[in-house]
C-alpha positions as CSV (number, residue, x, y, z in Angstrom):
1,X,82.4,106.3,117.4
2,X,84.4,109.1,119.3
3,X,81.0,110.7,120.3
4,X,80.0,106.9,122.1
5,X,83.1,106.6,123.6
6,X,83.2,110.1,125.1
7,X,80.2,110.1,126.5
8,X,80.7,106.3,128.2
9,X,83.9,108.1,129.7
10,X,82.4,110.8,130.9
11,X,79.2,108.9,132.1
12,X,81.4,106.1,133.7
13,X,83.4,109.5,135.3
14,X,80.2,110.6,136.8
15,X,78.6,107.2,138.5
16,X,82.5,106.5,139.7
17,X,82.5,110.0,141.5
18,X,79.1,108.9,143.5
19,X,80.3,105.3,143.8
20,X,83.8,106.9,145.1
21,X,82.0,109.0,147.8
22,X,81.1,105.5,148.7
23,X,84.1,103.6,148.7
24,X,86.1,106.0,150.4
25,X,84.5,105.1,153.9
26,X,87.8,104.4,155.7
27,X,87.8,101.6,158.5
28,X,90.3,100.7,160.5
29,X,90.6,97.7,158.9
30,X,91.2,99.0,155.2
31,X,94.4,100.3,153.5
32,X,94.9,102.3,150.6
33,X,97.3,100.8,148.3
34,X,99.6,103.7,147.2
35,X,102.5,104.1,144.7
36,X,101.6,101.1,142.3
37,X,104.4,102.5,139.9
38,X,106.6,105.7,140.8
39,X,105.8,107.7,138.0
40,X,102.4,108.4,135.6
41,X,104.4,106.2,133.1
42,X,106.0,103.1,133.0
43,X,108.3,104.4,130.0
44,X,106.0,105.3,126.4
45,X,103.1,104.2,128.1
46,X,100.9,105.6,130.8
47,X,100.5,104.2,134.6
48,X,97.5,103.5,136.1
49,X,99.1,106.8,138.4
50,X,97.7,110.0,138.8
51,X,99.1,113.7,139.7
52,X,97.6,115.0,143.3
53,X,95.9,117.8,143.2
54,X,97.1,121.5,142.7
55,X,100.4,119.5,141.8
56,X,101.9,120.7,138.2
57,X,104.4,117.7,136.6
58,X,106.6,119.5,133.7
59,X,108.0,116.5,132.0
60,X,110.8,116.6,129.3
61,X,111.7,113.2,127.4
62,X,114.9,112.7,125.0
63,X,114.9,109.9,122.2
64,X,118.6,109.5,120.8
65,X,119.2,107.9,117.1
66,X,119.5,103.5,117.0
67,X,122.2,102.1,118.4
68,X,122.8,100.8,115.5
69,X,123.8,104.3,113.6
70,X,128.0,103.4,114.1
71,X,130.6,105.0,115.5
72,X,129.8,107.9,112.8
73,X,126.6,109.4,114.4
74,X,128.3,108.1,117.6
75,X,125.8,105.1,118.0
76,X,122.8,107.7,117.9
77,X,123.7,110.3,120.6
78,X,124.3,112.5,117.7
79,X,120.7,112.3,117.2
80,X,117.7,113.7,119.3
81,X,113.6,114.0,119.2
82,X,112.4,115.6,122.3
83,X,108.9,115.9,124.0
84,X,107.8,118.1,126.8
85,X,104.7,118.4,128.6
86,X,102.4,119.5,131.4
87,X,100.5,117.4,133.6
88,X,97.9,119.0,136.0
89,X,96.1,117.8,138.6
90,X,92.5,119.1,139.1
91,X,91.3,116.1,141.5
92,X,93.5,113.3,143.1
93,X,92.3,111.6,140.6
94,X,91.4,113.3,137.6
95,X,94.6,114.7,135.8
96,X,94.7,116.9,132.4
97,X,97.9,117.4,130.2
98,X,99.2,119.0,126.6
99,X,102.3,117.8,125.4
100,X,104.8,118.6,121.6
101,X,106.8,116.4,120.4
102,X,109.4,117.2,118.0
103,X,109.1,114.0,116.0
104,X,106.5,114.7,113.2
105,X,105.6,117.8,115.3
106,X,103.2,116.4,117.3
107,X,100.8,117.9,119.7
108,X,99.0,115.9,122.3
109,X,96.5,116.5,125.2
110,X,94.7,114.0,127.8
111,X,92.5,113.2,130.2
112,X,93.1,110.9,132.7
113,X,90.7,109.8,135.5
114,X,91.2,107.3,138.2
115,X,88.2,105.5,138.7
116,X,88.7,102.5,141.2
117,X,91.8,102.4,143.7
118,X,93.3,98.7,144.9
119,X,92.9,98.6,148.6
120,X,93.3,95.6,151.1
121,X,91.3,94.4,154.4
122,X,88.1,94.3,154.8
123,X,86.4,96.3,152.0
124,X,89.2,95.5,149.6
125,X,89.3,96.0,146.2
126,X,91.7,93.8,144.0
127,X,93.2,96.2,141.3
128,X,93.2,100.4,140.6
129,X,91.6,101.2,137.4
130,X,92.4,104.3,135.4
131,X,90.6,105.7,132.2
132,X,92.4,107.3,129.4
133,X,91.7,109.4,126.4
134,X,94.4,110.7,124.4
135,X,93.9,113.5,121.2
136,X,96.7,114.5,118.9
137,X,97.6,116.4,115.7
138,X,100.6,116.0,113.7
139,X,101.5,119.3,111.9
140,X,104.5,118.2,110.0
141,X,104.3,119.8,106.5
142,X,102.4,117.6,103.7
143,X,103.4,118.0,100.0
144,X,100.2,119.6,98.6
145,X,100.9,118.7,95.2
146,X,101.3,115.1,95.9
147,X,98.3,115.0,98.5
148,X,95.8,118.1,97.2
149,X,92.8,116.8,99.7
150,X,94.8,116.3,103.0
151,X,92.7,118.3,105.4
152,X,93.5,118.7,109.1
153,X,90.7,116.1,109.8
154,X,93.1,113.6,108.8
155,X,96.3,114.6,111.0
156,X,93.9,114.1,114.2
157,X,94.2,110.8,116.5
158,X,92.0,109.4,119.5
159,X,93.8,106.6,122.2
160,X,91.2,105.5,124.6
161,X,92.5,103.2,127.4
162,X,91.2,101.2,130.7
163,X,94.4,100.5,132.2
164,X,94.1,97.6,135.2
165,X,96.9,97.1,137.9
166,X,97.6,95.8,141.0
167,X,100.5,95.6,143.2
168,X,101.5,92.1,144.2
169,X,103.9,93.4,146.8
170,X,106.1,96.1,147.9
171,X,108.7,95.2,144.9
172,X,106.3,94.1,142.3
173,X,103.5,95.6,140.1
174,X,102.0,94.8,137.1
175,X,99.5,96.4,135.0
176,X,97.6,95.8,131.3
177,X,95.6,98.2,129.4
178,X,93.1,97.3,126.3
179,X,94.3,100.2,123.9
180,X,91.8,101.6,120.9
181,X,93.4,103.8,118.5
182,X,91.5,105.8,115.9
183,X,93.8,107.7,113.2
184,X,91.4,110.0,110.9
185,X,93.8,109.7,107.7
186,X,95.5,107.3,106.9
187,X,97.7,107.1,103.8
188,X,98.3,104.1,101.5
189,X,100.6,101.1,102.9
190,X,99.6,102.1,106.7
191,X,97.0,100.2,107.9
192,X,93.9,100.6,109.4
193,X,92.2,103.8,110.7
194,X,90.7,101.6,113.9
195,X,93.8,99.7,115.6
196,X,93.0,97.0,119.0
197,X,96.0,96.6,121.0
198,X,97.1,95.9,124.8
199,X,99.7,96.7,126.4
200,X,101.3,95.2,129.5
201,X,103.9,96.4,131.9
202,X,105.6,95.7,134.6
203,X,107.4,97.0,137.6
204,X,110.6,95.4,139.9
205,X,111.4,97.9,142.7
206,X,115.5,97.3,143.7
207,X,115.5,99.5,146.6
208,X,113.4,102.6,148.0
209,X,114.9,105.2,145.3
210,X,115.5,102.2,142.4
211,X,113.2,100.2,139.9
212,X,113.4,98.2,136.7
213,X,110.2,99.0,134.4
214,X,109.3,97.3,131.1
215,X,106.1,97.6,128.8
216,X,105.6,95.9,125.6
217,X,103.0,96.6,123.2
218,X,100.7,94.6,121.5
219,X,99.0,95.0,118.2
220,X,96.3,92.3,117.5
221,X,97.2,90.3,114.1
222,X,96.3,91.9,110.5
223,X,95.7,95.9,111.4
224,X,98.9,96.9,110.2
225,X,101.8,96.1,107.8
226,X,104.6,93.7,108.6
227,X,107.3,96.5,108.3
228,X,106.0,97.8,111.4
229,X,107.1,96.2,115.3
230,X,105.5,95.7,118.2
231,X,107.1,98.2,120.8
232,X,109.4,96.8,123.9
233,X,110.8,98.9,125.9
234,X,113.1,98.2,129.4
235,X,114.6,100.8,131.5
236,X,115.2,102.0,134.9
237,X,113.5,104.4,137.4
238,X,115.8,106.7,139.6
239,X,114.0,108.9,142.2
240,X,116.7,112.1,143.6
241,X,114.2,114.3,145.7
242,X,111.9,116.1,143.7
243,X,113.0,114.6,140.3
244,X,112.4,111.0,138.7
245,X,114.9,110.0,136.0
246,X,114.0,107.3,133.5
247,X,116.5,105.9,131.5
248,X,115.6,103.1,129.0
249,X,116.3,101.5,125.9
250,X,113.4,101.7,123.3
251,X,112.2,100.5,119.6
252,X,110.1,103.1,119.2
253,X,111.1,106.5,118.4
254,X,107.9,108.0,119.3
255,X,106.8,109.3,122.4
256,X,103.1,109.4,122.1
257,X,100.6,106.5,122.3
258,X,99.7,107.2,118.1
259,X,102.8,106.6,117.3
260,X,103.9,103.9,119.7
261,X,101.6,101.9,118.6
262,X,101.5,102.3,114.8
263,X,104.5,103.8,114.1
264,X,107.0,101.4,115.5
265,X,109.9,100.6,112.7
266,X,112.7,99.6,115.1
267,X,113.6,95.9,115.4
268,X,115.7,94.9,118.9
269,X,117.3,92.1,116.8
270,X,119.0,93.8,114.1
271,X,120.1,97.0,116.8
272,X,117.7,99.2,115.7
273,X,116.9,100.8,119.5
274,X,117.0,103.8,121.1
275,X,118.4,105.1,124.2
276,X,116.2,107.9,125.6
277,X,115.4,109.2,129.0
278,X,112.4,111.3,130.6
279,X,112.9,113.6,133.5
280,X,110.0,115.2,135.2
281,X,109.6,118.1,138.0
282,X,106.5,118.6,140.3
283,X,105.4,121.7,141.3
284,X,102.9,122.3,144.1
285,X,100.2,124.9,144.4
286,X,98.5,123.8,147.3
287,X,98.7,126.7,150.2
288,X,100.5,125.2,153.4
């Protein structure tokens, strides 16, 4: 199944890059529709936003403990997971990332290609459309003696996305993405290997430097256990020069795809959220 879907991605990359060459005819009629969202993700999940080229993104995001912890772990500030990561661009639109995560020890990597761009006038085009494979590993220590065959096969996961937006206006976006996830092992009382899901997102810019984001993520019916939630998230965008701050409130205490979408425990009405913020940096390597 990975092999199929890899080579569709690559082969859709390939007639998009010729169709592209195509589509990029300007006219004076024709506009580019730029800056659908701010960032290359809403809040967990990924934009339909790439990284320009020779442009390096190093991007650090904080999870804090539930709200719900007390007044003992100081409603979860005493309590951090942390990711970082590196987002490069090799093309305007074809981005490449690795990423570790702190919870379960998580390593991640992507590729990310932007394969139509929205566009108005007279060759317009109603939507940007961005492709999305995901690979991680979780390397958190397994108790051999209570799992003797648990080979590193089975701490591997695959996220393919198509994720669609437009943007309605200069204040609002929206986008959805049809989500596949493939986890090699799964243990007992977890669900499926194979999980469909969509998420949906949206954008509401306040002012030029200001923006209220929100994403929820939906798991189609009977893939995975009822202890696990479907992951909302709301938070807010804050552009200061060459930084973007993200501040939000979560349910999920992952910060990778896998375990966004599986991995979900937190329920927003019995206070079990997270506060958590990302923070990224660009760096250019463009000569002037």
């Amino acid at each position: 199944m990975r092999i199929v879907l890899a080579f569709l991605f690559f082969a859709n990359l390939s007639y998009a890059q010729d169709l592209m060459q195509i589509l990029d005819v300007e006219t004076d009629s024709s506009t580019w529709v730029s800056a659908t969202f701010k960032n290359t993700r809403v809040i967990n999940a990924h934009s339909i936003e790439t990284i320009a080229q020779k442009h390096l993104e190093f991007r650090i995001s904080h999870r804090f403990g539930s709200v719900n912890s007390g007044y003992y772990e100081l409603w979860g500030l005493d309590q951090s997971q942390i990711r970082w990561g590196l987002e490069y661009g090799i093309t305007d639109r074809l981005n490449i990332a690795i990423g570790r995560s702190s919870f379960q020890k998580v390593y991640d990597s992507y590729i990310k290609y932007k394969l139509f761009r929205q566009r108005t006038g007279a060759q317009s085009i109603p939507v940007t459309i961005t492709l999305l494979s995901v690979a991680t590993v979780q390397t958190l220590k397994v108790n051999s003696a209570l799992y003797p065959n648990y080979a590193f096969r089975n701490r591997l996961a695959y996220v393919h996305q198509i994720i669609i937006a437009r943007k309605f206006s200069e204040r609002y976006s929206f986008q959805v993405s049809p989500t596949v996830l493939h986890r090699n092992g799964v243990r007992e009382g977890e669900g499926k290997n194979t999980i469909l899901s969509c998420v949906g997102a949206g954008r509401i810019k306040f002012s030029k430097r200001v923006a209220l984001n929100a994403e929820y993520f939906y798991v189609f019916p009977n893939q995975l256990p009822n202890i696990y939630q479907n992951a909302f998230s709301i938070g807010f965008d804050i552009e200061t020069g060459g930084h973007v701050f993200q501040l939000h409130f979560t349910n999920s205490r992952s910060m990778v795809e896998k375990g966004v979408i599986a991995e979900t425990y937190g329920n927003w009405e019995k206070g079990d959220v997270f506060y958590g913020f990302n923070i990224s940096r660009m760096f250019s390597f463009r000569k002037k």
